[in-house]
C-alpha positions as CSV (number, residue, x, y, z in Angstrom):
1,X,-44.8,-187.9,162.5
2,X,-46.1,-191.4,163.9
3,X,-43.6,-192.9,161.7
4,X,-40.5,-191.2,163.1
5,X,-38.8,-193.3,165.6
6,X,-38.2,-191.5,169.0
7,X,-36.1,-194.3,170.5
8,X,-33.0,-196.2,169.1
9,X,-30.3,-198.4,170.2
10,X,-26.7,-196.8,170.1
11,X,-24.3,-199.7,171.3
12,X,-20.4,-200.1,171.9
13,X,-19.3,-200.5,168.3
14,X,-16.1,-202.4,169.6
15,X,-15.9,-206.2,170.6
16,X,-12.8,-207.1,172.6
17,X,-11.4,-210.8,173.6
18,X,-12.0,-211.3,177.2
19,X,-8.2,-212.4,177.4
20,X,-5.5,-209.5,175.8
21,X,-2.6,-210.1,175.5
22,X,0.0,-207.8,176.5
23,X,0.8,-206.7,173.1
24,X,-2.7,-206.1,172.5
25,X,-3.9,-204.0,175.7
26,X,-0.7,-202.0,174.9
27,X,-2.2,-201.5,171.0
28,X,-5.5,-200.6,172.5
29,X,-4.1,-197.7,174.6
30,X,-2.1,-196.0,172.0
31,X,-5.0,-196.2,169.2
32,X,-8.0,-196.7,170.9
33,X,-8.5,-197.3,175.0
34,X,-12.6,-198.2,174.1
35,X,-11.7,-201.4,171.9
36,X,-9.6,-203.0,174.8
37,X,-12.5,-202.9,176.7
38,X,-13.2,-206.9,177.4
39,X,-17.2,-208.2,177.2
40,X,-17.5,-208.6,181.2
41,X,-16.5,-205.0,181.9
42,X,-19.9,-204.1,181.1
43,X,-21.6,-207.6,183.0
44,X,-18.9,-207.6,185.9
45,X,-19.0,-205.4,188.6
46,X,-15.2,-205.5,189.0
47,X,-12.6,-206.8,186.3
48,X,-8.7,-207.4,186.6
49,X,-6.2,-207.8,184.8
50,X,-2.2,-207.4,184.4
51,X,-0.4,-205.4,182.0
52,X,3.1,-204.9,182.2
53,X,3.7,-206.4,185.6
54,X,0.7,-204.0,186.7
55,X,-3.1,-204.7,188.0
56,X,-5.3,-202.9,186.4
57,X,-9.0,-203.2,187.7
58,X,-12.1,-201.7,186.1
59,X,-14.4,-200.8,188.9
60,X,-18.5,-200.7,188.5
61,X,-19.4,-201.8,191.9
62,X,-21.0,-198.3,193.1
63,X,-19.9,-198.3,196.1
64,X,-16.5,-199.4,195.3
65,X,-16.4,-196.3,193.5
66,X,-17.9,-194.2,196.4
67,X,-15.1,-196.1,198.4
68,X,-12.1,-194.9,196.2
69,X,-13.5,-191.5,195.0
70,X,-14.7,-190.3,198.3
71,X,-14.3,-192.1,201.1
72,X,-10.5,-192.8,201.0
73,X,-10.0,-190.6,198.2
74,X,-6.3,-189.4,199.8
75,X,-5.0,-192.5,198.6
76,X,-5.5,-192.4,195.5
77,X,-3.9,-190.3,192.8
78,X,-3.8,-189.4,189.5
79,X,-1.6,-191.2,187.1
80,X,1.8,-190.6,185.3
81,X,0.0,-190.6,181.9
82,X,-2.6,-188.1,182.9
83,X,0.0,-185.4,183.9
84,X,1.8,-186.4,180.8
85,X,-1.4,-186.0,178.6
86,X,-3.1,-183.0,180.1
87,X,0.4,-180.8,181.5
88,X,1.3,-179.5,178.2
89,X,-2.7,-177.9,177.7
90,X,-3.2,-176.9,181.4
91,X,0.0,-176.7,183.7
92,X,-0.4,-176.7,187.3
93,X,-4.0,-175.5,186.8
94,X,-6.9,-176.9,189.3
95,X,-7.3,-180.0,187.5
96,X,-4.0,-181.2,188.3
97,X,-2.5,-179.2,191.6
98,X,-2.6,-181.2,194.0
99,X,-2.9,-180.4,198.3
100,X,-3.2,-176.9,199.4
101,X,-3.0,-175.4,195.9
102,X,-6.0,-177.3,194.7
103,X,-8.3,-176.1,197.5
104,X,-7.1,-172.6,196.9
105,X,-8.0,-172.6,193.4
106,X,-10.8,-174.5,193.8
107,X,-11.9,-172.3,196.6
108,X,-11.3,-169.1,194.8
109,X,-13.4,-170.6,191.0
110,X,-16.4,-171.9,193.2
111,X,-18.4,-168.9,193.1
112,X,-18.0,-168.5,189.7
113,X,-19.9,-172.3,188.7
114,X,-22.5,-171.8,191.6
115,X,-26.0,-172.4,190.3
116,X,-26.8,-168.8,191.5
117,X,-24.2,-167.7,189.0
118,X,-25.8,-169.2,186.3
119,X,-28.4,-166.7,185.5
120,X,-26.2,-164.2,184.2
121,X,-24.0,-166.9,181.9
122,X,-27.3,-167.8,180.6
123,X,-27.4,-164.4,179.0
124,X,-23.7,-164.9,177.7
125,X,-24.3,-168.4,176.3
126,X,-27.8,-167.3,174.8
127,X,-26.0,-164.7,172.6
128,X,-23.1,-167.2,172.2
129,X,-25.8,-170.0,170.5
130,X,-27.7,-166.3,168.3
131,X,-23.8,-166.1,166.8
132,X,-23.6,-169.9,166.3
133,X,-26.9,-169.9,164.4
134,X,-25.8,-166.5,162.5
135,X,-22.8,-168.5,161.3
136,X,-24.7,-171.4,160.2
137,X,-27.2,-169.4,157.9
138,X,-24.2,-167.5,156.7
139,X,-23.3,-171.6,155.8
140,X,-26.1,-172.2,153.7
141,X,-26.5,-175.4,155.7
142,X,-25.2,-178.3,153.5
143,X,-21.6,-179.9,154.3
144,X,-21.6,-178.3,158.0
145,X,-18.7,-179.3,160.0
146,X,-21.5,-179.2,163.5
147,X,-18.3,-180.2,165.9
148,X,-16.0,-177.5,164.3
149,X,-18.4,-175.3,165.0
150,X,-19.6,-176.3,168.7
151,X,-15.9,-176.1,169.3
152,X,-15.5,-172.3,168.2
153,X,-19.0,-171.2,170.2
154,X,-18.3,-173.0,173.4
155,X,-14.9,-171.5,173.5
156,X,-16.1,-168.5,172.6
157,X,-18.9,-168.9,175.5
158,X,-16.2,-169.9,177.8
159,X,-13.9,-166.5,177.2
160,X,-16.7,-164.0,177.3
161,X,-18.8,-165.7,179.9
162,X,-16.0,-166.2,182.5
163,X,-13.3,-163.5,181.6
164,X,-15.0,-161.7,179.6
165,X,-12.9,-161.9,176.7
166,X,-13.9,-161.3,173.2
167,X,-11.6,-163.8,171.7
168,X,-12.7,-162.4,168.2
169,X,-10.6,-163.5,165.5
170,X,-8.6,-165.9,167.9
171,X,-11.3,-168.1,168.5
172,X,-10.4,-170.1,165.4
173,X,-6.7,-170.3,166.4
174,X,-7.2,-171.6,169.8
175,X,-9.4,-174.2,168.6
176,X,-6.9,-175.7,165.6
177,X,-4.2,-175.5,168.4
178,X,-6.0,-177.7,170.6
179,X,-7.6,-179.8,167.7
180,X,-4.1,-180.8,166.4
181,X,-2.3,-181.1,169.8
182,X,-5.2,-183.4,170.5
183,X,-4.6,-185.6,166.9
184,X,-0.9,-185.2,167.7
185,X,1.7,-185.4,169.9
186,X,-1.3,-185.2,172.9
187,X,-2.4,-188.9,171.9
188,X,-1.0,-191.6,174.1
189,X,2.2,-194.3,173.9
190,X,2.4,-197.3,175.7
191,X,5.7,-195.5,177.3
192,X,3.2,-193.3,178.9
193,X,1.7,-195.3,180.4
194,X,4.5,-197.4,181.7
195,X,7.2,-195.2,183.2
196,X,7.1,-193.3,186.1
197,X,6.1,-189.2,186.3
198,X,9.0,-187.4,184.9
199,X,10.7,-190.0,182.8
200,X,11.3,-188.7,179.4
201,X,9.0,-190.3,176.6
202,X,9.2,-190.4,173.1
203,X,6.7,-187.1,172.8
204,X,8.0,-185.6,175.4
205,X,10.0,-182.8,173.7
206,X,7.2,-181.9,171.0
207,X,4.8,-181.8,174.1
208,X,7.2,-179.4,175.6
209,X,7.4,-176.8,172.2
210,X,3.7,-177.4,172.1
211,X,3.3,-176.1,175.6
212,X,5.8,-173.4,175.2
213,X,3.3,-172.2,172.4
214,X,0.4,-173.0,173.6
215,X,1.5,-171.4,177.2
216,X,2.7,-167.9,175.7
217,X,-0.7,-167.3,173.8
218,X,-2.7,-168.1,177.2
219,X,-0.1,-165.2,178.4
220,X,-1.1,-162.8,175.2
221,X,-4.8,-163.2,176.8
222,X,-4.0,-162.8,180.0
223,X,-2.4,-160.0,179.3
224,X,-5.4,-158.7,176.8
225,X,-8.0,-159.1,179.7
226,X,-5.7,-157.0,181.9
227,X,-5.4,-154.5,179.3
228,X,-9.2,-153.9,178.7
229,X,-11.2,-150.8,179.4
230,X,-13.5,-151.2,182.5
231,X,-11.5,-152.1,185.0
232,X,-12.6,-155.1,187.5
233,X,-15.3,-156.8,186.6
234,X,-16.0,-159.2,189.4
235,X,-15.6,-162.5,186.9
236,X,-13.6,-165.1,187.2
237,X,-10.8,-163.8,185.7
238,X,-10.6,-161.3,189.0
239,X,-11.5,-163.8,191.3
240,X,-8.4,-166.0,189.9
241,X,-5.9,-162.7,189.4
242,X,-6.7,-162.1,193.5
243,X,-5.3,-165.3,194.4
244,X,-3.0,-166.4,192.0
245,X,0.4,-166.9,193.6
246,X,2.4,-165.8,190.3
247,X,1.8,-164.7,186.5
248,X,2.2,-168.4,185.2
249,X,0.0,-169.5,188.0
250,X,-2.8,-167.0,187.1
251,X,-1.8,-168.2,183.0
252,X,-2.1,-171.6,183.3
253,X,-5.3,-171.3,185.8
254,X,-7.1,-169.7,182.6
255,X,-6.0,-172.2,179.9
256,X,-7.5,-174.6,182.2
257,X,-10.6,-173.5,182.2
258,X,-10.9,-172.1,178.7
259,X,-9.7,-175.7,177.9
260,X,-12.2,-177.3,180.0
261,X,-14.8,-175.1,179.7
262,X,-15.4,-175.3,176.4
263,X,-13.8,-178.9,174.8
264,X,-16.2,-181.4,177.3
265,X,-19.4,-179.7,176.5
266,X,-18.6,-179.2,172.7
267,X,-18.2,-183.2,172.4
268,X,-21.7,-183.7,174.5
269,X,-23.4,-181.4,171.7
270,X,-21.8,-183.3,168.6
271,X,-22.7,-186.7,170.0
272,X,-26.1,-185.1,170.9
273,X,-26.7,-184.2,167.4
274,X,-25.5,-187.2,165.9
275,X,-27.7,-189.4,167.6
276,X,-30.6,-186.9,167.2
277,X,-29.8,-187.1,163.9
278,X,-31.6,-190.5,163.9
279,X,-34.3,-189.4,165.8
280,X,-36.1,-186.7,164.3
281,X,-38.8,-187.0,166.4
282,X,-36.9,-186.1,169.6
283,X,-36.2,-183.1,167.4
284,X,-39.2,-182.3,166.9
285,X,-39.8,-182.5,170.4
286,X,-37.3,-180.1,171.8
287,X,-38.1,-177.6,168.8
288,X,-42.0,-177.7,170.4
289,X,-40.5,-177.0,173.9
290,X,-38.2,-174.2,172.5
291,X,-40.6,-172.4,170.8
292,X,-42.8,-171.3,173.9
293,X,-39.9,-169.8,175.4
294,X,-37.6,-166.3,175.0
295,X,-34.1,-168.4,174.4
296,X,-32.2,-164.3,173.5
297,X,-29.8,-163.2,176.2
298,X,-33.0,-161.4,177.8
299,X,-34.8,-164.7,178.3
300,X,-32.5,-167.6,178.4
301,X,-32.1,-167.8,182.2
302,X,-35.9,-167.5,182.9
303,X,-36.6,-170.4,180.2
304,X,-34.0,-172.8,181.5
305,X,-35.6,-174.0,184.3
306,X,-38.6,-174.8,182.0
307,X,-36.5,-176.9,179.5
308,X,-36.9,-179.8,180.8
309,X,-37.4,-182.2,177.9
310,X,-34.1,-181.1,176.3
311,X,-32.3,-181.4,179.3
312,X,-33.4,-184.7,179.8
313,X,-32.0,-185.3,176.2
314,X,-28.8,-183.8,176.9
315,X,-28.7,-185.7,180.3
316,X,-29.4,-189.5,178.2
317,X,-26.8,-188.1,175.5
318,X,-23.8,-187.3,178.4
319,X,-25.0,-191.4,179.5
320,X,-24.6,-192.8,176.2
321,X,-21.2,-190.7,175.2
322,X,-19.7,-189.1,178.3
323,X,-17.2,-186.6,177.2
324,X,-14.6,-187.6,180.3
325,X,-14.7,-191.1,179.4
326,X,-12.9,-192.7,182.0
327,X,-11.6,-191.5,185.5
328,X,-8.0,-193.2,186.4
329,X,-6.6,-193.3,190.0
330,X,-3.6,-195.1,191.3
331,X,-2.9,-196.3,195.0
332,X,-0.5,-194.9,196.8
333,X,-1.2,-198.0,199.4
334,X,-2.6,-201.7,199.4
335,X,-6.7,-201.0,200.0
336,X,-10.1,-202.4,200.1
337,X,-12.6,-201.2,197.6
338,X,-16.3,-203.5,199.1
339,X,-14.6,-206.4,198.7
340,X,-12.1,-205.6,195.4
341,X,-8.4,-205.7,197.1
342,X,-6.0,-202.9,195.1
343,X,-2.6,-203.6,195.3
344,X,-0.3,-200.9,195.9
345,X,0.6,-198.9,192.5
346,X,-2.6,-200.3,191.0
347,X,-3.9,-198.8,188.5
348,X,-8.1,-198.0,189.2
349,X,-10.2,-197.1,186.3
350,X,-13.7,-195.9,186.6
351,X,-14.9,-196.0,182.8
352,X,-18.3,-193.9,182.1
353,X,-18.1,-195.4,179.0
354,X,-18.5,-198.6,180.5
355,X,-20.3,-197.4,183.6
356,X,-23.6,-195.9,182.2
357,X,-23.9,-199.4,180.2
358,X,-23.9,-201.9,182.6
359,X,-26.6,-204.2,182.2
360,X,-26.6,-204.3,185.9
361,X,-27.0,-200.8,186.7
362,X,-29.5,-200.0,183.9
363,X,-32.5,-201.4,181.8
364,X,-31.6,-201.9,178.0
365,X,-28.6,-200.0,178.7
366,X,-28.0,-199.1,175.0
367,X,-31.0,-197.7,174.4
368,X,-31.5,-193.9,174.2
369,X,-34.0,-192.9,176.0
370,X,-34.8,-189.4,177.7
371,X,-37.2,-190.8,179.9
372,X,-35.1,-191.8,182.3
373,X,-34.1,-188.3,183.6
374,X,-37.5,-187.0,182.8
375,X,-39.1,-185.3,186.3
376,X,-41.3,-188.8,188.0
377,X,-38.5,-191.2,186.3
378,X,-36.9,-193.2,189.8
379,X,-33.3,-191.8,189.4
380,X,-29.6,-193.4,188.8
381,X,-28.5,-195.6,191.2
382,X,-25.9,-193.3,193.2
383,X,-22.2,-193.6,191.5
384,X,-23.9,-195.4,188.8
385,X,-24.1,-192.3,186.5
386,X,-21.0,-190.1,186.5
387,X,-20.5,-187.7,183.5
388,X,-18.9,-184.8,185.7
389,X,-17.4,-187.3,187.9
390,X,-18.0,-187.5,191.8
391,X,-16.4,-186.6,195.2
392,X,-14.5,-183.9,195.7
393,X,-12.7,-183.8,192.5
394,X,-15.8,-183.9,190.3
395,X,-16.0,-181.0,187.5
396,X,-16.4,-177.8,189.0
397,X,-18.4,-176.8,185.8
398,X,-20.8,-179.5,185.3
399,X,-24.0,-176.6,186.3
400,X,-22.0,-174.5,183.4
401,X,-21.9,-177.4,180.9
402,X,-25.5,-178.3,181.5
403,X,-26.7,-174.6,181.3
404,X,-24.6,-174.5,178.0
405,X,-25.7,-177.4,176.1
406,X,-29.0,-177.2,177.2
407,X,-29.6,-173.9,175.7
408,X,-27.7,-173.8,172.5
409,X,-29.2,-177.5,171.6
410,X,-32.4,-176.0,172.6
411,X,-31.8,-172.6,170.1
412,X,-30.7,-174.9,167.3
413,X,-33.0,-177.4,167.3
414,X,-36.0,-174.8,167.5
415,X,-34.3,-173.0,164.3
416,X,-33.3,-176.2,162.0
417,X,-33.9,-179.9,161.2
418,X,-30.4,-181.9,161.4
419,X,-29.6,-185.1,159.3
420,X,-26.4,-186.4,158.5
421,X,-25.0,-185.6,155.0
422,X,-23.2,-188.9,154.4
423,X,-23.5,-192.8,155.9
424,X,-20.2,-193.3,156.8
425,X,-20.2,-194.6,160.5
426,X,-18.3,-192.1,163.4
427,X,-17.1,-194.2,166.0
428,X,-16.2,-192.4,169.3
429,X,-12.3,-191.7,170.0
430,X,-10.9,-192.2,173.8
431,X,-8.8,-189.3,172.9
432,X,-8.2,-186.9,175.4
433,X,-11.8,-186.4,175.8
434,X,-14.7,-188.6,173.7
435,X,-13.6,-187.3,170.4
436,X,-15.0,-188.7,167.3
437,X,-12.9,-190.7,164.6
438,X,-14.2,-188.0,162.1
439,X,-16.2,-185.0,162.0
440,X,-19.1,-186.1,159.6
441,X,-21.1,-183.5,157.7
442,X,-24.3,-182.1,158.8
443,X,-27.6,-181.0,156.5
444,X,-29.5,-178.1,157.9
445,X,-32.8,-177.3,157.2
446,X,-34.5,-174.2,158.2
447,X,-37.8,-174.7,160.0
448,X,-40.9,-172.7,159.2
């Protein structure tokens, strides 16, 4: 065991030129947004540059970023692309309604993602992870497609735990829906980032069948959930159904969570386990942790609070490879961000990516290192550290994605060893969320 490294460096695997040219920022967002990311973005604490006529500035200066998310938030929204991107997936749901029909959804999901709720979802994610590992024995554990899988639990997690749904059968469908609008039509054109909200792009049609689709199967579950014996059950799905204004309100207010709930925290598991893959010490370290405790639907919500070293783990993993890469505003009006001026219509963009790297805001930022969110370890510098986001727009979920991951990384690792089954390199995707480039095959190995 003294041979088995417990730290390792995970850097950026992409170099840009400080100076893009136009053609070359605009390649950059319709492959890859991460490898148009220049050198000082991660030295700088601001960074601008034009595209298309356009400022573009990459904020790190914390309180820059407590200036636009927070304290002058009203002026900045989101932008064209986003609604493009996400719209066809979610609708009008929270993440996008804006005003007065924000704050009412928001309002009526709170209760639901308070950390007093989150002792009975333990119980529904515990027997979520118990499935996930009955699947993978059923496997034989060579060849295992791990972020398939984490897709198909934490959706099925997602479903049972806040509408109680049994998606059943469905799961699987729901997933390659997603998975394909996602490697499809839902990736990015330079068009879409260029013209205005409600211009008519290239995509736009086939995003428009897709969300036709995707739109009426949200309305079969809708439906489903209001067909099931039991009557009200006090879940989200009720607390949503209360206040919804109409049908396709209430329809596209659960394919935004199912979509949210589930696709962020299955990406922080995969790049989790691909790092641990590496490190089988830190493995071994959260299986030593696990094994003291009753992870079963019983136990789980009793043992969280006692996890801490695998939370730490998944906290470090969420710095290194935050799901929501980047957070994009644009200014409605001519401001002042501590000092960085933002012209009217320019575009903002908080990165994570680039954020939790900075070698100003963190010590041998590419390091992974658990340590650093270990209880005694001095914390983040404020707006430094941002995987959920921050203000009053931050993810509503994040207690829900941390009680998720921690626990089924915490069940698997306590059950099985994980190596990768082949050396080909997986480079991380700005996708919708942190996808990456492939889904690599995973070894298994029971633990006695």
């Amino acid at each position: 065991m003294t041979d088995q490294p417990a730290s390792l460096s995970f850097p950026t695997p992409y170099a840009a030129d400080e100076r893009q040219s136009t053609r070359e920022i605009a390649a950059t967002l319709r492959d890859n947004a991460l490898a148009g990311l220049p050198p000082s973005a991660f030295e700088d604490m601001a960074v601008v540059r034009s595209f298309m006529g356009r400022r573009q500035i990459i904020l790190n200066d914390p309180a820059a970023i407590r200036h636009v998310l927070i304290e002058n938030a009203d002026n900045y929204g989101r932008t064209a692309a986003v609604y493009r991107l996400l719209d066809p997936v979610i609708g009008r749901g929270m993440l996008l309604a804006d005003g007065d029909d924000w704050r009412e959804q928001r309002r009526a999901a709170a209760p639901a993602f308070a950390p007093r709720a989150m002792g009975s979802i333990a119980g529904h994610i515990a027997r979520g992870g118990e499935r996930m590992l009955a699947d993978l024995r059923a496997a034989g554990g060579a060849n295992i497609d791990l972020f398939a899988q984490f897709q198909l639990t934490t959706l099925e997690i997602a479903a049972a735990a806040l509408f109680s749904l049994d998606l059943g059968a469905e799961g699987p469908e729901v997933r390659a829906e997603l998975r394909d609008y996602a490697a499809g039509v839902g990736r990015p054109t330079v068009l879409d980032f260029m013209l205005p909200r409600g211009w008519p792009v290239p995509r736009s049609f086939a995003r428009w069948r897709f969300r036709r689709a995707w739109m009426a199967h949200m309305a079969r579950l809708v439906a489903a959930r209001r067909e099931a014996p039991g009557g009200a059950r006090g879940d989200l799905f009720d607390m949503m159904a209360q206040q919804a204004h109409s049908e396709r309100q209430l329809v596209e207010e659960v394919a935004t969570v199912l979509v949210a709930g589930h696709e962020t925290t299955a990406v922080a598991l995969f790049w989790t386990c691909t790092m641990l893959a590496e490190l089988p010490a830190v493995q071994d370290g959260i299986a030593a942790e696990a094994a003291t405790f009753d992870l079963s639907s019983a136990g789980a919500a009793a043992a969280l609070p006692a996890l801490v070293y695998t939370r730490a783990v998944i906290d470090e993993a969420l710095r290194l490879y935050p799901p929501a890469f980047s957070i994009t505003r644009q200014a409605r009006a001519a401001d002042d961000a501590a000092g960085v001026a933002i012209p009217p219509a320019g575009v903002v963009l908080i990165v994570p990516w680039v954020l939790h790297r900075h070698v100003k805001l963190w010590s041998d930022p590419n390091r992974f290192d658990p340590g650093r969110f270990l209880p005694g370890a001095p914390p983040p510098a404020r707006f430094s550290y941002l995987p959920f986001g921050v203000g009053p727009r931050a993810c509503i979920g994040a207690q829900f994605a941390l009680t998720e991951a921690t626990i089924v990384l915490a069940q698997l690792l306590r059950a099985v060893r994980l190596e990768l089954a082949d050396d080909a390199p997986v480079l991380p995707l700005a996708a919708i969320t942190l996808r990456p480039n492939r889904s690599p095959p995973f070894r298994l190995t029971p633990r006695v």
